[in-house]
C-alpha positions as CSV (number, residue, x, y, z in Angstrom):
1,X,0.0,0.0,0.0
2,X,1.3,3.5,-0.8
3,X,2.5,5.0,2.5
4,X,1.9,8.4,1.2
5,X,-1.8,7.7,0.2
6,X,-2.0,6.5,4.1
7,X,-0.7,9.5,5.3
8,X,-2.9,11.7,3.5
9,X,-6.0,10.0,4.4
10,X,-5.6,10.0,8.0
11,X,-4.5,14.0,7.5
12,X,-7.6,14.4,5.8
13,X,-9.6,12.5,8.1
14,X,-8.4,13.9,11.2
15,X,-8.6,17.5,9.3
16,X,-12.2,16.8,8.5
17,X,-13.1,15.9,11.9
18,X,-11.4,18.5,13.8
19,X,-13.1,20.9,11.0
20,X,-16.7,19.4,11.7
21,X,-15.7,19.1,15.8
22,X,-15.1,22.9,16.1
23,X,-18.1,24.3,13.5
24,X,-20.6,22.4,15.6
25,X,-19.3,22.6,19.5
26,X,-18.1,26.6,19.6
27,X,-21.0,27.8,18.5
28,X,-22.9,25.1,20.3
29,X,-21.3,24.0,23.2
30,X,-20.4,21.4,24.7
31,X,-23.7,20.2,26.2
32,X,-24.9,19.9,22.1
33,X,-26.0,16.8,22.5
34,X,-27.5,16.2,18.7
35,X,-24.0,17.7,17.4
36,X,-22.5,14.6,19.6
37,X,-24.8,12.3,18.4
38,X,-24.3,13.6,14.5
39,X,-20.7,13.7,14.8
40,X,-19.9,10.7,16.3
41,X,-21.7,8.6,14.1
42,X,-20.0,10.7,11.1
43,X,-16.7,9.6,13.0
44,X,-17.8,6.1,12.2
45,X,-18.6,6.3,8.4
46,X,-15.7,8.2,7.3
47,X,-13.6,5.9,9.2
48,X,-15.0,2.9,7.5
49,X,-15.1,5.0,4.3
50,X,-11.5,5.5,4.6
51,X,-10.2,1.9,6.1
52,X,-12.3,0.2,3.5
53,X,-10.7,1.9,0.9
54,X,-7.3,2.1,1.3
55,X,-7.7,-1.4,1.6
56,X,-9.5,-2.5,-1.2
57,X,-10.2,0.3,-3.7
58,X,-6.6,3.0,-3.2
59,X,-7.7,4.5,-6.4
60,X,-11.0,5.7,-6.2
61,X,-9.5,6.7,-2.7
62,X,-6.9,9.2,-4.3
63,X,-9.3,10.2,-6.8
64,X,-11.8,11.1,-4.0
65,X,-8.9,13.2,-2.3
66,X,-8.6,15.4,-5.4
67,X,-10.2,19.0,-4.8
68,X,-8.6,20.7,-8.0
69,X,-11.7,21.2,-10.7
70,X,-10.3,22.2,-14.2
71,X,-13.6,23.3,-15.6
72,X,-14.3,26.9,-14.1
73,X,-18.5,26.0,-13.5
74,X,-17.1,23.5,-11.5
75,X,-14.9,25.5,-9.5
76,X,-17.3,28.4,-8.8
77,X,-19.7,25.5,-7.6
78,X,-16.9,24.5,-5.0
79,X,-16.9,27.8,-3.9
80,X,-20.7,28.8,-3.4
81,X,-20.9,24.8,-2.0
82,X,-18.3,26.0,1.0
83,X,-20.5,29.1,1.4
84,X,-23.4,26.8,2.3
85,X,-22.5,23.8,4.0
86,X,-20.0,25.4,6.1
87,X,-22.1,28.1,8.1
88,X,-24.5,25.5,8.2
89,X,-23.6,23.6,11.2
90,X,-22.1,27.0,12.6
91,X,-25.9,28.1,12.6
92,X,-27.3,24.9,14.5
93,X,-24.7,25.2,17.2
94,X,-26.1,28.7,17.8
95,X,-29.7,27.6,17.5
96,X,-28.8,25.5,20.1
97,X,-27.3,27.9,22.4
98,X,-29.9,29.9,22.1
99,X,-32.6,27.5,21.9
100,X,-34.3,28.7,19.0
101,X,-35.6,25.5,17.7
102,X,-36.3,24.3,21.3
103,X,-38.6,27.1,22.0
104,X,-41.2,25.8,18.8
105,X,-40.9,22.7,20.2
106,X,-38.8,20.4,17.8
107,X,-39.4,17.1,18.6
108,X,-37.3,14.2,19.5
109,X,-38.7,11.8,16.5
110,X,-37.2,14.1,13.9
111,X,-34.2,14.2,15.1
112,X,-33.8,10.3,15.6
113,X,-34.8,10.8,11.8
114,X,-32.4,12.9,10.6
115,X,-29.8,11.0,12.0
116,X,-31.3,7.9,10.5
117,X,-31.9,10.0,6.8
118,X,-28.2,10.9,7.0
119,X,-26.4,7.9,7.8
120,X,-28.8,6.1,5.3
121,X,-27.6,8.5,2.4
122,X,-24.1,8.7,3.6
123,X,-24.7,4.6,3.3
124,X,-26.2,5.4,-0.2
125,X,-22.9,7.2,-1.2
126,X,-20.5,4.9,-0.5
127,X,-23.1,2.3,-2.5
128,X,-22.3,4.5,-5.3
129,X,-18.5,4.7,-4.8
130,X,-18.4,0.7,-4.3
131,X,-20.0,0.3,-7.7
132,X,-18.7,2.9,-9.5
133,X,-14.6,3.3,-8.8
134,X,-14.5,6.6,-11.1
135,X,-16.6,8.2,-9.0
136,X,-14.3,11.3,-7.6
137,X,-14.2,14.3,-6.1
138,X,-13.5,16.0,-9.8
139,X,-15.4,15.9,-12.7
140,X,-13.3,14.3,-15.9
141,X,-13.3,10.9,-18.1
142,X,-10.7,9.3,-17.3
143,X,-8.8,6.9,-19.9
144,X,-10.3,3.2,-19.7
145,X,-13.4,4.7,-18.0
146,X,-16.4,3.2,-19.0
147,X,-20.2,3.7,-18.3
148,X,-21.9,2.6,-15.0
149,X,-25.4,1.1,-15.4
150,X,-26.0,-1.3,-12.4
151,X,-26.7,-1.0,-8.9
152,X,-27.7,2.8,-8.2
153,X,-27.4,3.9,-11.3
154,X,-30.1,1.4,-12.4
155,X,-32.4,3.9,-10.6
156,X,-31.1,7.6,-11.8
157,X,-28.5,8.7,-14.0
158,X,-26.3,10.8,-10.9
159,X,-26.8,8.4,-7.7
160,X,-24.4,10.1,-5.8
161,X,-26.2,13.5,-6.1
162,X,-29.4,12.0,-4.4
163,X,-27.6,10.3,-1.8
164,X,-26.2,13.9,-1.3
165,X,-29.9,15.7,-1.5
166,X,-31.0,13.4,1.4
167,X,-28.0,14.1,3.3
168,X,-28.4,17.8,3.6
169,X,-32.6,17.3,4.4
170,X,-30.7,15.4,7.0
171,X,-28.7,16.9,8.6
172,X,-30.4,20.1,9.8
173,X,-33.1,17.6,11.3
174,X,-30.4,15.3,13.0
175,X,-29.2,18.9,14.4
176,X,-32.1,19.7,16.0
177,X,-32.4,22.7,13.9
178,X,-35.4,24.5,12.0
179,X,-32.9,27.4,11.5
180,X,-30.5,25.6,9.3
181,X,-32.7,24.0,7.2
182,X,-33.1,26.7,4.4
183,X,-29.6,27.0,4.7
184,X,-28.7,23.3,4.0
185,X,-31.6,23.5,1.3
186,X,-30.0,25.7,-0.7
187,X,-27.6,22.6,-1.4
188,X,-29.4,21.6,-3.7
189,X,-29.9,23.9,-6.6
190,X,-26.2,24.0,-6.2
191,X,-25.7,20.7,-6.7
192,X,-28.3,20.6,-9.9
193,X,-26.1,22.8,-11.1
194,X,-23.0,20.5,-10.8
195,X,-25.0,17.8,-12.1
196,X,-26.2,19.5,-15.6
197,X,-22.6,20.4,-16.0
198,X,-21.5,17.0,-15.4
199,X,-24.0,15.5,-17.8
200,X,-22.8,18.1,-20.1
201,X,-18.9,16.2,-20.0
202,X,-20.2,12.5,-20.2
203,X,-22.7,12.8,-22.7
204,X,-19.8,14.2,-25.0
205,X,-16.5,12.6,-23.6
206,X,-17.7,9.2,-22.4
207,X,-18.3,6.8,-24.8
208,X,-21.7,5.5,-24.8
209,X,-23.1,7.5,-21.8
210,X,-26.2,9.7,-24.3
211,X,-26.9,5.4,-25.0
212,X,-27.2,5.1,-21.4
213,X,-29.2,7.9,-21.0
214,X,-32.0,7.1,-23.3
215,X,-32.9,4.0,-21.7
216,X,-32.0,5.6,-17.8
217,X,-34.9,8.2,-18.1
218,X,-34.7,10.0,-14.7
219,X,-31.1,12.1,-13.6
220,X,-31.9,12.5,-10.2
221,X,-35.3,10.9,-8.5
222,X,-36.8,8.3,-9.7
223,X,-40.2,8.8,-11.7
224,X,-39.4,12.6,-11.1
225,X,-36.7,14.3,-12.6
């Protein structure tokens, strides 16, 4: 195994969940009890994420540590993603604090299921990742990349993008937090975006992907859209 691709998987682990650690517990404090809940079982999946690739698939691993876009659309849509998804936990930890959300009475149910909505999308993710091992951060064809029709992408044309939609309904919920949820909504436009740009590079650099489309009606929910 390639020590350096070790390395920079545990930096980027322990990175992420410093990152995630300090957004939700110094606006929240300590006594945050959902952001516990949320980011211990986070701790779990990206650990598991990142064992069980290193260990069986190192590539997709490396090409899921990439963050360099080459397509400008794509990089703007890094940017305004970061100016979403990063003041959004910021913004529960404070609802906490100040017990916005507790004051209209947000129940305990929808928490449990936004935890159980983002684990189960977080699990639909790395479905996509198992069965598709070009699925990185970036978007570009790679050489001997083919098209991926089984498995999730049975059901829509960009699984990884609705695992992703469910994750940030999610994750406001499994915060404890009515406050965040336009916030963490307005995900999803953005990632629309990325998708029709995306589409854009397949049908007309991979082989064989405007084929798959034609019989793989529906890009993002099934029987919708």
């Amino acid at each position: 195994m390639d020590t350096s691709l070790r390395r920079q998987s545990y930096r980027r682990m322990a990175s992420t969940m410093i990152t995630l650690a300090l957004l939700l517990f110094i606006p929240g404090g300590w006594r945050f009890w959902q952001g516990w809940v949320f980011f211990g079982l986070m701790g779990v999946l990206w650990s598991y994420f990142f064992v069980y690739l290193l260990r069986n698939n190192p590539q997709l691993l490396e090409r899921r540590l990439r963050k360099e876009e080459t397509q400008p659309e794509q990089r703007r849509f890094q940017k305004l993603f970061a100016l979403f998804i990063i003041p959004g936990p910021i913004l529960a930890g404070l609802d906490f604090r100040f017990g916005w959300s507790r004051a209209l009475g947000f129940p305990l149910a929808l928490v449990v299921a936004g935890q159980v909505a983002t684990v189960a999308a977080y699990s639909f993710v790395f479905w996509v990742m198992k069965t598709n091992a070009f699925a990185g951060s970036t978007i570009q064809v790679e050489e001997k990349q083919g098209v991926i029709d089984t498995g999730p992408y049975a059901l829509v044309r960009h699984p990884m993008y609705l695992g992703m939609s469910v994750m940030v309904v999610g994750m406001p919920l499994a915060l404890g937090s009515y406050a965040a949820l336009p916030l963490f909504l307005l995900v999803i436009p953005l990632l629309i975006y990325r998708l029709v740009h995306e589409e854009r590079i397949l049908r007309r650099d991979l082989a064989g992907y405007a084929e798959y489309c034609e019989h793989t009606r529906f890009r993002l929910v099934p029987g919708v859209w």
